[in-house]
NUFIGU-146341 format. One record per residue (C-alpha): x, y, z; residue number from 1. Coordinates in nm, 3 decimals, decimal comma. Example, Ala and Ser with C-alpha at 12.3 -4.5 7.8 and 13.67 -1.06 7.14 Angstrom:
<nodes>
<node><x>1,230</x><y>-0,450</y><z>0,780</z><resi>1</resi></node>
<node><x>1,367</x><y>-0,106</y><z>0,714</z><resi>2</resi></node>
</nodes>
This chain:
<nodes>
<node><x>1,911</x><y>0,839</y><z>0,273</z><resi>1</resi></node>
<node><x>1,929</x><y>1,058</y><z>0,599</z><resi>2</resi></node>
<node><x>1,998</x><y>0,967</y><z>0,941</z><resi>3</resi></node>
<node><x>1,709</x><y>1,295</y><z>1,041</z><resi>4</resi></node>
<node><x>1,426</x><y>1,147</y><z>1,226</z><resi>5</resi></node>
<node><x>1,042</x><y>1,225</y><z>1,118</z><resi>6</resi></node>
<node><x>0,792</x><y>1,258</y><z>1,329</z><resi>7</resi></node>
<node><x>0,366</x><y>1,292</y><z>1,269</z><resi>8</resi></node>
<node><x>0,151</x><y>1,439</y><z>1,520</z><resi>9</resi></node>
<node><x>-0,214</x><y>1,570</y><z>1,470</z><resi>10</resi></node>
<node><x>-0,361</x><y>1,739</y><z>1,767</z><resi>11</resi></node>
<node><x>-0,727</x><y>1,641</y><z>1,683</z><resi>12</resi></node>
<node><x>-0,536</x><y>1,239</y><z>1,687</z><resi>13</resi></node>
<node><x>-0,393</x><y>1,281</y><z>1,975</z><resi>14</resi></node>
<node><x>-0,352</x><y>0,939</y><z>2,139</z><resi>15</resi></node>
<node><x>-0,110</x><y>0,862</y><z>1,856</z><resi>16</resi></node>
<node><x>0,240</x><y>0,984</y><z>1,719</z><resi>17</resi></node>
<node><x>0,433</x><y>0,860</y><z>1,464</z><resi>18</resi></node>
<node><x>0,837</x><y>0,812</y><z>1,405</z><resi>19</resi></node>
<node><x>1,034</x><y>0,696</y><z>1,126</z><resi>20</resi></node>
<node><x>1,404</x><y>0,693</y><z>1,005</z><resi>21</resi></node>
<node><x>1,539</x><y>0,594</y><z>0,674</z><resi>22</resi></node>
<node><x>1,932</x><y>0,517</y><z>0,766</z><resi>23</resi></node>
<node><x>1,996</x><y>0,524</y><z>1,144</z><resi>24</resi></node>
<node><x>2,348</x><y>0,320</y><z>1,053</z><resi>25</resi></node>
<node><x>2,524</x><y>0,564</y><z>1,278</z><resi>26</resi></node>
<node><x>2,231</x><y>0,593</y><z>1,524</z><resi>27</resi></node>
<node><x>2,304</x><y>0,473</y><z>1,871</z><resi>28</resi></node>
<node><x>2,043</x><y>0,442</y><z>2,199</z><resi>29</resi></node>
<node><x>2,070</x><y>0,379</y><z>2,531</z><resi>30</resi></node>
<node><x>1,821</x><y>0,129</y><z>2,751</z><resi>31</resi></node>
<node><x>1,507</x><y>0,365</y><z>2,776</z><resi>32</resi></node>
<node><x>1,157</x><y>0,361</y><z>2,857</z><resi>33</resi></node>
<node><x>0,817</x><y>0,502</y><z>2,731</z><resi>34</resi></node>
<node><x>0,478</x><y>0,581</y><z>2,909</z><resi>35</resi></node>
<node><x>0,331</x><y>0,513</y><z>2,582</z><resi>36</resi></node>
<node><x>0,267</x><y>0,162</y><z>2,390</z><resi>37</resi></node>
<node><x>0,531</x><y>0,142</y><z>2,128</z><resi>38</resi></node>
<node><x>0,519</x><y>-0,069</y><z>1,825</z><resi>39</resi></node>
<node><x>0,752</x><y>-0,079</y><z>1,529</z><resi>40</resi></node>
<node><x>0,844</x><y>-0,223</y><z>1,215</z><resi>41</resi></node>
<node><x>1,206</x><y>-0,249</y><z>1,103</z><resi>42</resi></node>
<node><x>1,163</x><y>-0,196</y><z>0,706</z><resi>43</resi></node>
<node><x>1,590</x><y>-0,252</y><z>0,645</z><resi>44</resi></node>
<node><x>1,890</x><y>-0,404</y><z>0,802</z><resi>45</resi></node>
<node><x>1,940</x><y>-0,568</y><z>1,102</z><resi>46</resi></node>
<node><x>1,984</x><y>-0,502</y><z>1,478</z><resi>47</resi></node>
<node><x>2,034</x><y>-0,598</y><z>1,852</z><resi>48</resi></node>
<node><x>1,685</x><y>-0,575</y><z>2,027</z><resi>49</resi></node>
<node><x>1,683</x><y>-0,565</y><z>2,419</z><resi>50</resi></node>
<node><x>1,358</x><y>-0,564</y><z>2,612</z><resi>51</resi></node>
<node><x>1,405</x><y>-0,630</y><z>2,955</z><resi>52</resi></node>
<node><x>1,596</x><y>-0,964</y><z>3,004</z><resi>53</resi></node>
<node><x>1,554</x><y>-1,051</y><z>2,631</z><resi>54</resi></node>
<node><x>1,822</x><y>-0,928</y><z>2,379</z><resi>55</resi></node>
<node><x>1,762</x><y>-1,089</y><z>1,991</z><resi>56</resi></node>
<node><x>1,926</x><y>-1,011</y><z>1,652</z><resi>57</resi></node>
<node><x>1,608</x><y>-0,889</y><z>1,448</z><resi>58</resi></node>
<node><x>1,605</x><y>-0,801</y><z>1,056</z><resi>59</resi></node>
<node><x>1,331</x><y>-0,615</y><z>0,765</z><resi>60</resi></node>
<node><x>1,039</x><y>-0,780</y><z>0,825</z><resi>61</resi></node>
<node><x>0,945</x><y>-0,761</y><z>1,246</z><resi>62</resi></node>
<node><x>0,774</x><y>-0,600</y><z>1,427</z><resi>63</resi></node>
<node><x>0,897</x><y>-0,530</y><z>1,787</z><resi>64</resi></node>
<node><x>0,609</x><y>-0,428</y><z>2,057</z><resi>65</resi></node>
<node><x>0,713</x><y>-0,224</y><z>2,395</z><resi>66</resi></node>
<node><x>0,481</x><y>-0,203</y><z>2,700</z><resi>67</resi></node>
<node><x>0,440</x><y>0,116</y><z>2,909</z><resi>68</resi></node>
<node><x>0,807</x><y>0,093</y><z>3,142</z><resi>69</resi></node>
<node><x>0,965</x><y>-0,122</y><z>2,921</z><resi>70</resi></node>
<node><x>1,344</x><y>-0,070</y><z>2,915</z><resi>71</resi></node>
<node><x>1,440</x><y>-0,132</y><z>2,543</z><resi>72</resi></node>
<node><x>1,702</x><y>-0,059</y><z>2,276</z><resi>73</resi></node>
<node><x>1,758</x><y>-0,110</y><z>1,901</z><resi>74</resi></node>
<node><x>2,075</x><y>-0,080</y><z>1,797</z><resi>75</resi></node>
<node><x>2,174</x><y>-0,179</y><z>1,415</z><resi>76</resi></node>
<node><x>2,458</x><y>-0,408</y><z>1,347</z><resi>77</resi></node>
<node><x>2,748</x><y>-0,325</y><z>1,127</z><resi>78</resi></node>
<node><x>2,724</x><y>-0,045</y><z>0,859</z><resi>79</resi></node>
<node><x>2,425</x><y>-0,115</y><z>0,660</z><resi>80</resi></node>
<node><x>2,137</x><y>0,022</y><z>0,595</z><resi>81</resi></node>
<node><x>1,917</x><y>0,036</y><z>0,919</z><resi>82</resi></node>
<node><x>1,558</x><y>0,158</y><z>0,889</z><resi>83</resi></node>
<node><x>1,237</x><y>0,161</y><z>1,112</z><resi>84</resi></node>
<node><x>0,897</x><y>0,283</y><z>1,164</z><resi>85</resi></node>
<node><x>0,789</x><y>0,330</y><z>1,499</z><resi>86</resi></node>
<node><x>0,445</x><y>0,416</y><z>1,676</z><resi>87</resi></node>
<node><x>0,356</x><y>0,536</y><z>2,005</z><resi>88</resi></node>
<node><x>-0,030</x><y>0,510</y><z>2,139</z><resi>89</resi></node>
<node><x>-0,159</x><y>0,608</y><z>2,438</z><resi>90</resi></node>
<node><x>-0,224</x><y>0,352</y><z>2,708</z><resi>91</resi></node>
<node><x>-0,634</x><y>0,467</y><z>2,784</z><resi>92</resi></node>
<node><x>-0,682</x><y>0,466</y><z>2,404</z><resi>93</resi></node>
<node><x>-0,520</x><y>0,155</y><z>2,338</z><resi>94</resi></node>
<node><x>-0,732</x><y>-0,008</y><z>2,696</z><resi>95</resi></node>
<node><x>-1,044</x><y>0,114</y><z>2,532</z><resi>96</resi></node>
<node><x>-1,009</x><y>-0,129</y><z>2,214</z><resi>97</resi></node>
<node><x>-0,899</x><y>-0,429</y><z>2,459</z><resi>98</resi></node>
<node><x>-1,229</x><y>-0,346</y><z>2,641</z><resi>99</resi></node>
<node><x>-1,457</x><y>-0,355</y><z>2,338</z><resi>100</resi></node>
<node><x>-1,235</x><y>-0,684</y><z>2,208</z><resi>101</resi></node>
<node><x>-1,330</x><y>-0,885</y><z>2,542</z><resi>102</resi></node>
<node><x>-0,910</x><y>-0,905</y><z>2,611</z><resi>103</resi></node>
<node><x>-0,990</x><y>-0,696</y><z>2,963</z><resi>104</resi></node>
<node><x>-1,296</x><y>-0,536</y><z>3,169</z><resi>105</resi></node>
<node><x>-1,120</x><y>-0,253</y><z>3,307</z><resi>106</resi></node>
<node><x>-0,754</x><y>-0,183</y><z>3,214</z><resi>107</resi></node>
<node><x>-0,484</x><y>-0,213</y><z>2,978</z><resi>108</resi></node>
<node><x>-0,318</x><y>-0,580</y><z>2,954</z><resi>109</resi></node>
<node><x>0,040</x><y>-0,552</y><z>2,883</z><resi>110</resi></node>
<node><x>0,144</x><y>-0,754</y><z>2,570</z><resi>111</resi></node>
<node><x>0,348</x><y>-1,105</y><z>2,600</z><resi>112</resi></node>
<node><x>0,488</x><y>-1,073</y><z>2,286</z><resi>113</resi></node>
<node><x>0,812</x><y>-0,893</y><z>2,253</z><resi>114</resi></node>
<node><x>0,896</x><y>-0,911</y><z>1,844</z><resi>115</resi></node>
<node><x>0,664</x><y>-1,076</y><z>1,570</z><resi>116</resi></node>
<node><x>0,712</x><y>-1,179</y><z>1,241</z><resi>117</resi></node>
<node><x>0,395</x><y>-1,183</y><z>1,146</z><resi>118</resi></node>
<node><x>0,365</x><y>-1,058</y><z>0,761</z><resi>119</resi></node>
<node><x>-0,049</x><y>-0,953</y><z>0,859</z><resi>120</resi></node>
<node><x>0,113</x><y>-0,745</y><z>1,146</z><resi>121</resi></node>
<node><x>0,405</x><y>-0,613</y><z>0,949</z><resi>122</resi></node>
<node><x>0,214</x><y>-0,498</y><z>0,647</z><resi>123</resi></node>
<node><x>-0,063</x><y>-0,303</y><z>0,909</z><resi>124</resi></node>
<node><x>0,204</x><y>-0,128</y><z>1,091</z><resi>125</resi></node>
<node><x>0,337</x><y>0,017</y><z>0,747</z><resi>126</resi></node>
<node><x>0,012</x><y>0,069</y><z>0,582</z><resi>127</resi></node>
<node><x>-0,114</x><y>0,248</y><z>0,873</z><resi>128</resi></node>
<node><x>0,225</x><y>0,449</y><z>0,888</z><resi>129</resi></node>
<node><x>0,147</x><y>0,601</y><z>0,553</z><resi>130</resi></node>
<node><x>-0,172</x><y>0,658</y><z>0,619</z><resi>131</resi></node>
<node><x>-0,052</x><y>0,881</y><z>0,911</z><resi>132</resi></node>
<node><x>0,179</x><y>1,089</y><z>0,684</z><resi>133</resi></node>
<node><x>0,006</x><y>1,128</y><z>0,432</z><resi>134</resi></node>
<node><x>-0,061</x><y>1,502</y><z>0,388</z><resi>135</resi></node>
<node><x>-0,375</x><y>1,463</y><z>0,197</z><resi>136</resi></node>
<node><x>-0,557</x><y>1,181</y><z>0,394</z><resi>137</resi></node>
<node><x>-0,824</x><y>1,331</y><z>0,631</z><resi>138</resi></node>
<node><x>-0,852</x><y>1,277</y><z>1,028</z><resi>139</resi></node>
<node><x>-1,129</x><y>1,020</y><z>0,977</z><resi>140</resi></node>
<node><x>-0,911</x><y>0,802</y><z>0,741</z><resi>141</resi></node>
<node><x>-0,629</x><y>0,821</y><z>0,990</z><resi>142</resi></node>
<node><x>-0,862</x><y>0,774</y><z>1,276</z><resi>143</resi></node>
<node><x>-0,999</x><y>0,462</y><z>1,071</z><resi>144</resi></node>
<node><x>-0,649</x><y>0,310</y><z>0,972</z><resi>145</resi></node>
<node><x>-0,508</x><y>0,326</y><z>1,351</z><resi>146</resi></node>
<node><x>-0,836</x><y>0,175</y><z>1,528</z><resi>147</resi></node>
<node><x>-0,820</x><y>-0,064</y><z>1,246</z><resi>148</resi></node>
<node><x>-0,496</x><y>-0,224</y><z>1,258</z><resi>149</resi></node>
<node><x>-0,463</x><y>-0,169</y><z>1,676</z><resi>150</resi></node>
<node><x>-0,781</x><y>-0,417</y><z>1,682</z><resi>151</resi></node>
<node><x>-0,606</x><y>-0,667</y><z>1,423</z><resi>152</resi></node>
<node><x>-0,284</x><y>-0,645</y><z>1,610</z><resi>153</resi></node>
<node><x>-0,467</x><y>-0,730</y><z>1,988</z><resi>154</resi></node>
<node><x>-0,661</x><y>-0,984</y><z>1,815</z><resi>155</resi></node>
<node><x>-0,371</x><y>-1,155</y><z>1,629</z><resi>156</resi></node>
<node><x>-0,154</x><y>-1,158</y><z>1,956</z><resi>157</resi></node>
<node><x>-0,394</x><y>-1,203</y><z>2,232</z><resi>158</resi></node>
<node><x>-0,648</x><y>-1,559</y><z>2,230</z><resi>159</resi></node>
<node><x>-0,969</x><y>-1,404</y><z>2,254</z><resi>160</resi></node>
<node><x>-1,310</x><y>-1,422</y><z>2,055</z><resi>161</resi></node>
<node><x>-1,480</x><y>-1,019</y><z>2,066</z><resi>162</resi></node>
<node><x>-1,804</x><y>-0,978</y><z>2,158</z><resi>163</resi></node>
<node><x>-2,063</x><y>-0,884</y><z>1,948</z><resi>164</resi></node>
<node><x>-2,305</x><y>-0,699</y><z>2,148</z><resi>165</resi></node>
<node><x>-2,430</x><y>-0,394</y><z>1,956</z><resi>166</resi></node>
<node><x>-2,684</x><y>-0,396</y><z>1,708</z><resi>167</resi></node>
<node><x>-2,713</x><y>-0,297</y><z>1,338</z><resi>168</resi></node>
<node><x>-2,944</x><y>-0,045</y><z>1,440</z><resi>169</resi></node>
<node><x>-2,634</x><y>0,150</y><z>1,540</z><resi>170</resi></node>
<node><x>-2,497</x><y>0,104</y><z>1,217</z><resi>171</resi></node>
<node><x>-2,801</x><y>0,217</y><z>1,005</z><resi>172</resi></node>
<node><x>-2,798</x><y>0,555</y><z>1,253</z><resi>173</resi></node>
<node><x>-2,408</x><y>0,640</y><z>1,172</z><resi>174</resi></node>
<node><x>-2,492</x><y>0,568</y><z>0,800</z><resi>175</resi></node>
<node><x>-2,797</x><y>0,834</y><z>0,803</z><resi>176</resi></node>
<node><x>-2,536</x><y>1,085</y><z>0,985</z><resi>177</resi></node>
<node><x>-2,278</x><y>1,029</y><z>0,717</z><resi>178</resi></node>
<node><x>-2,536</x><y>1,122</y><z>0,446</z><resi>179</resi></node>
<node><x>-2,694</x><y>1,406</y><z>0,644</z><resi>180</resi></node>
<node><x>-2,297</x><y>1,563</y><z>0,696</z><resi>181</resi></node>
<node><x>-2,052</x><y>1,434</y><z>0,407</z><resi>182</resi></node>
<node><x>-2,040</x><y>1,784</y><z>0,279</z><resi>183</resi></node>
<node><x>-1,805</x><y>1,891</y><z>0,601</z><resi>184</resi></node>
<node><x>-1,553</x><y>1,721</y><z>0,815</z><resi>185</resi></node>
<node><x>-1,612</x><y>1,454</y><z>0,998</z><resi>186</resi></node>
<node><x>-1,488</x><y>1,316</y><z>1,299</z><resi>187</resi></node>
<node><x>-1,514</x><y>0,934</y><z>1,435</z><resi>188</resi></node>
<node><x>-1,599</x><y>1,032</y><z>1,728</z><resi>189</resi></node>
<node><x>-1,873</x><y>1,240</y><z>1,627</z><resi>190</resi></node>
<node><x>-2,008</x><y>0,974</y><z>1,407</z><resi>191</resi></node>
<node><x>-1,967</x><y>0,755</y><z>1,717</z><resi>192</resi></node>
<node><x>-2,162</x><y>0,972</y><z>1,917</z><resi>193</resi></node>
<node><x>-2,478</x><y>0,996</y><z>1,651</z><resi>194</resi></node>
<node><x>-2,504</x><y>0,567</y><z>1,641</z><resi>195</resi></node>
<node><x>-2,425</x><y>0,537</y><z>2,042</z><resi>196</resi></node>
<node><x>-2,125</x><y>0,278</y><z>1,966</z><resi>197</resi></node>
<node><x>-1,765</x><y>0,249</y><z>2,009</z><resi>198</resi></node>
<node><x>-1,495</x><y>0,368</y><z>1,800</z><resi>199</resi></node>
<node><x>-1,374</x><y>0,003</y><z>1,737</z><resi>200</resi></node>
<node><x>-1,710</x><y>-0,144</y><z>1,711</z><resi>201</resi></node>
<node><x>-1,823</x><y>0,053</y><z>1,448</z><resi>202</resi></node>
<node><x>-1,539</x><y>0,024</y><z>1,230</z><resi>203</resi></node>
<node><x>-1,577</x><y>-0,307</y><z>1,231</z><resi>204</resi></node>
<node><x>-1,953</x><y>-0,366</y><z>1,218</z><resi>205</resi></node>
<node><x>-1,980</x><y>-0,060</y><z>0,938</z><resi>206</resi></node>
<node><x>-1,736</x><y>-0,227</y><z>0,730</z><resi>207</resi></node>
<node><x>-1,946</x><y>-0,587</y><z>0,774</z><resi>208</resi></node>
<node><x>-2,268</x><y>-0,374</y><z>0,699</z><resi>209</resi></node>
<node><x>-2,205</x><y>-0,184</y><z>0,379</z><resi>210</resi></node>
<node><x>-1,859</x><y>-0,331</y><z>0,271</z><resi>211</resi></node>
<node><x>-1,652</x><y>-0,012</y><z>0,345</z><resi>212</resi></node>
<node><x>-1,533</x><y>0,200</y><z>0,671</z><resi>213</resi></node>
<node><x>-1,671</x><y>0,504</y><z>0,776</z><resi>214</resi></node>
<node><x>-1,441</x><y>0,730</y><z>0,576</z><resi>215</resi></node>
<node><x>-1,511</x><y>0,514</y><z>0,266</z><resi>216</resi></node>
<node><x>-1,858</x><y>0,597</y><z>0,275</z><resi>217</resi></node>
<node><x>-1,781</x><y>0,981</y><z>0,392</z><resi>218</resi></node>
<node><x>-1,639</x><y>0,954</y><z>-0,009</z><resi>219</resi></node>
<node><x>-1,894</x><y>0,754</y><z>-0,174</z><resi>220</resi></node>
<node><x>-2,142</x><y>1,034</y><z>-0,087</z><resi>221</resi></node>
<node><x>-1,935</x><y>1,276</y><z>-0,200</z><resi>222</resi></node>
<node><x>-1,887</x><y>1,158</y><z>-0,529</z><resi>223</resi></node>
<node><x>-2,239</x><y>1,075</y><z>-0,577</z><resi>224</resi></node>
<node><x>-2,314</x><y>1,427</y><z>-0,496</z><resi>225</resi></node>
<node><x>-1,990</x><y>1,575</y><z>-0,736</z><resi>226</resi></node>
<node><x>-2,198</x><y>1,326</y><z>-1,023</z><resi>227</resi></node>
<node><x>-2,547</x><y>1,469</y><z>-0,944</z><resi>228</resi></node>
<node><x>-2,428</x><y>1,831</y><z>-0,950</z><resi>229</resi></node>
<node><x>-2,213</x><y>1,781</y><z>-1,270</z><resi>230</resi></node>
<node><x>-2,498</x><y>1,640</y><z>-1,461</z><resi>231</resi></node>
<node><x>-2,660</x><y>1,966</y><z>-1,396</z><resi>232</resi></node>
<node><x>-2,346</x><y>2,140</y><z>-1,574</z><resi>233</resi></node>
<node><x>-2,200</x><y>2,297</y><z>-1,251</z><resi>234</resi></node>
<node><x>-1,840</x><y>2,414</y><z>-1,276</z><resi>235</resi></node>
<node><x>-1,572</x><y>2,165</y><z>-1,111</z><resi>236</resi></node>
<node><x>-1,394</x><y>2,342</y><z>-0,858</z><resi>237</resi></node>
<node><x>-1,789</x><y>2,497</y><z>-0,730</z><resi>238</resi></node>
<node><x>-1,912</x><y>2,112</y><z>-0,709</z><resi>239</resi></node>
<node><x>-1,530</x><y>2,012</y><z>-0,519</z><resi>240</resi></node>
<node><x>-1,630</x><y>2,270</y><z>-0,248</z><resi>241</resi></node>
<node><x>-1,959</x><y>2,207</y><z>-0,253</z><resi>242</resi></node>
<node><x>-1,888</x><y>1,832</y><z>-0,201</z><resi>243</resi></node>
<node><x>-1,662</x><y>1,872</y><z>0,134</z><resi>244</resi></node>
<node><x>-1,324</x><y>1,814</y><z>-0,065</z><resi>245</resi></node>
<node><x>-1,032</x><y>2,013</y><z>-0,022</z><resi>246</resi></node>
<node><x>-1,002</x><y>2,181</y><z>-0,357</z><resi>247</resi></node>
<node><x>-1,093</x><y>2,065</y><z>-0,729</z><resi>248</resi></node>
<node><x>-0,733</x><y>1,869</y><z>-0,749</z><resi>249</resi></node>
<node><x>-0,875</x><y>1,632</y><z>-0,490</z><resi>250</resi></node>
<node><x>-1,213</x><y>1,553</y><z>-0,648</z><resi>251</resi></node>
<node><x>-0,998</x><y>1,527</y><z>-0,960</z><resi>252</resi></node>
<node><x>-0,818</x><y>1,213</y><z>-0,752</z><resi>253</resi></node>
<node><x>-1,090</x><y>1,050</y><z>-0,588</z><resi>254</resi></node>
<node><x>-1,351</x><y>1,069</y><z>-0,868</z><resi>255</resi></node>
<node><x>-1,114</x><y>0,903</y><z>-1,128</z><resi>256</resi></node>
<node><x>-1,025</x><y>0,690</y><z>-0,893</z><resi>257</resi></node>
<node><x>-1,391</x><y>0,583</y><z>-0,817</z><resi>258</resi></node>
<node><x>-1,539</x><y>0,665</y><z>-1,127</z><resi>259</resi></node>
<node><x>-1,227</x><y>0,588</y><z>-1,354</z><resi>260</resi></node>
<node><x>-1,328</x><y>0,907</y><z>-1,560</z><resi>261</resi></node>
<node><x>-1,234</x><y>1,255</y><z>-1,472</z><resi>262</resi></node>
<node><x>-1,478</x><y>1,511</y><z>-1,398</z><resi>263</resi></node>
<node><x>-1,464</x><y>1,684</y><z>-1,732</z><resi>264</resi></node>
<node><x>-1,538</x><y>1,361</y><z>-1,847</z><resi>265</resi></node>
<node><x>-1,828</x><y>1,282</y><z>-1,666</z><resi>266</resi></node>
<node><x>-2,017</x><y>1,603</y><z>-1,721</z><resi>267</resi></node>
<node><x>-1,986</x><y>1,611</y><z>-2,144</z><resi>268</resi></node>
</nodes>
C-alpha cells in the first residue's frame, strides 16, 4: 500500500477529475475549501469528518459530499488502514444535470446532505471511479458513467420527480448517428448535438429506448460490423481498425465478451 496520491484528468472530460489514495494512515489535512463539487467514498478505515459546524466519525462504506466553499477535513483515526476515492466536478456541469432533473431552473443547488451511507450511492461513486481510470475505456464510456451516476446521486438525495419533456424522436436521430459514425470516435456531445437533447436526457431516455447507453451501442455496431467483415474472411487486426477499435487486442476483448467466441473463432 502507498501513501502517493493518484490523480485522473482527461482534457476532452474536463468538468471532472479524479483522486484516490490507498493508505493515507500518516496523511494529515487542514480545514480547506474547493470551488469544485466534491464527492467521495471512503473504501477502508475510519476517520474524523468536519464540514462546517458538523464533525462525525465515518468508516468503509460512506460517502461524504462537499459544496463549492465548504471548509472540510478527513482525517483517519489511529494507525490503520485509511483509504478514499474522491471526485471533483465542476459546478456549471453539475447545474446543467439539476436543470434537466427539475431540482433548479437556473443554478446550482447546494446539497443538504453532508455524508451518506447509501450502498446505491457508494457502489456508483466506485464504479464510476474505475471507469475513470481505466486506461482502455473510451471518452464516451467515461462521459456515460459520470452523467450517469451524477443524475442517480441528485435524484437519490434531492425529492424531485424529472421531467420528461423530449421525445423519442430524439432518440431514434442519435441512434441513426451512432450507426452512420461507430467506425471513429465519438463524443457525447456530438451525439447530443445530432438528436438536439441533453447530455443527461439522452442517457437516460437511450438506455429506456434500446436497453443500453450510448457507448453500448457505439460497441454493438462495431461488433456487428467485425462479424460481417470476418464472414467475408478479412484478416483480424484489418477488421479491428476498420471497426473504430484501438488495435486487434481490443476487438479480441469486446467480441468474446459479446460474442463469447474469439474472432478466430467466429470466422472458421
Amino acid at each position: 500500500m502507498t501513501a502517493t496520491p493518484q490523480f485522473w484528468r482527461d482534457d476532452a472530460l474536463d468538468f471532472i477529475e479524479a483522486r484516490s489514495i490507498e493508505d493515507g494512515s500518516s496523511v494529515h489535512y487542514d480545514r480547506h475549501s474547493h470551488e469544485t463539487f466534491s464527492i467521495g467514498a471512503i473504501t477502508a478505515g475510519s476517520c474524523i469528518y468536519l464540514n462546517g459546524s458538523t464533525r462525525q466519525r465515518i468508516s468503509a462504506g460512506s460517502v461524504v459530499l462537499m459544496n463549492p466553499g465548504d471548509a472540510h477535513a478527513c482525517n483517519p483515526i489511529g494507525d490503520e488502514r485509511w483509504s478514499y476515492r474522491m471526485l471533483h466536478i465542476d459546478v456549471p456541469w453539475l447545474a446543467t444535470i439539476q436543470q434537466d432533473v427539475g431540482i433548479t431552473r437556473d443554478r446550482f443547488l447546494p446539497f443538504l446532505t453532508a455524508a451518506t451511507t447509501q450502498p446505491a450511492l457508494y457502489a456508483g461513486l466506485n464504479r464510476l471511479h474505475d471507469v475513470l481510470m481505466d486506461e482502455n475505456a473510451e471518452v464516451l464510456e467515461k462521459h456515460e458513467a459520470a452523467l450517469t451516476f451524477m443524475t442517480a446521486a441528485q435524484l437519490a438525495l434531492v425529492s424531485r420527480q424529472e421531467p420528461e419533456t423530449c421525445t423519442s424522436r430524439g432518440i431514434a436521430r442519435a441512434a441513426e448517428f451512432i450507426r452512420e459514425n461507430f467506425k471513429r470516435p465519438l463524443s457525447l456531445r456530438e451525439i447530443c448535438a445530432a438528436a438536439d437533447l441533453s447530455s443527461s436526457y439522452l442517457v437516460r431516455a437511450f438506455k429506456r429506448e434500446y436497453a443500453m447507453t450510448p457507448h453500448a451501442y457505439v460497441v454493438n455496431c462495431r461488433i456487428e460490423f467485425s462479424k460481417a467483415q470476418l464472414r467475408k474472411g478479412l484478416p483480424i487486426a484489418a477488421v479491428a481498425h476498420d471497426a473504430g477499435f484501438a488495435d486487434q487486442a481490443h476487438l479480441q476483448r469486446t467480441f468474446k465478451r459479446i460474442v463469447a467466441a474469439t474472432p478466430a473463432q467466429y470466422r472458421a
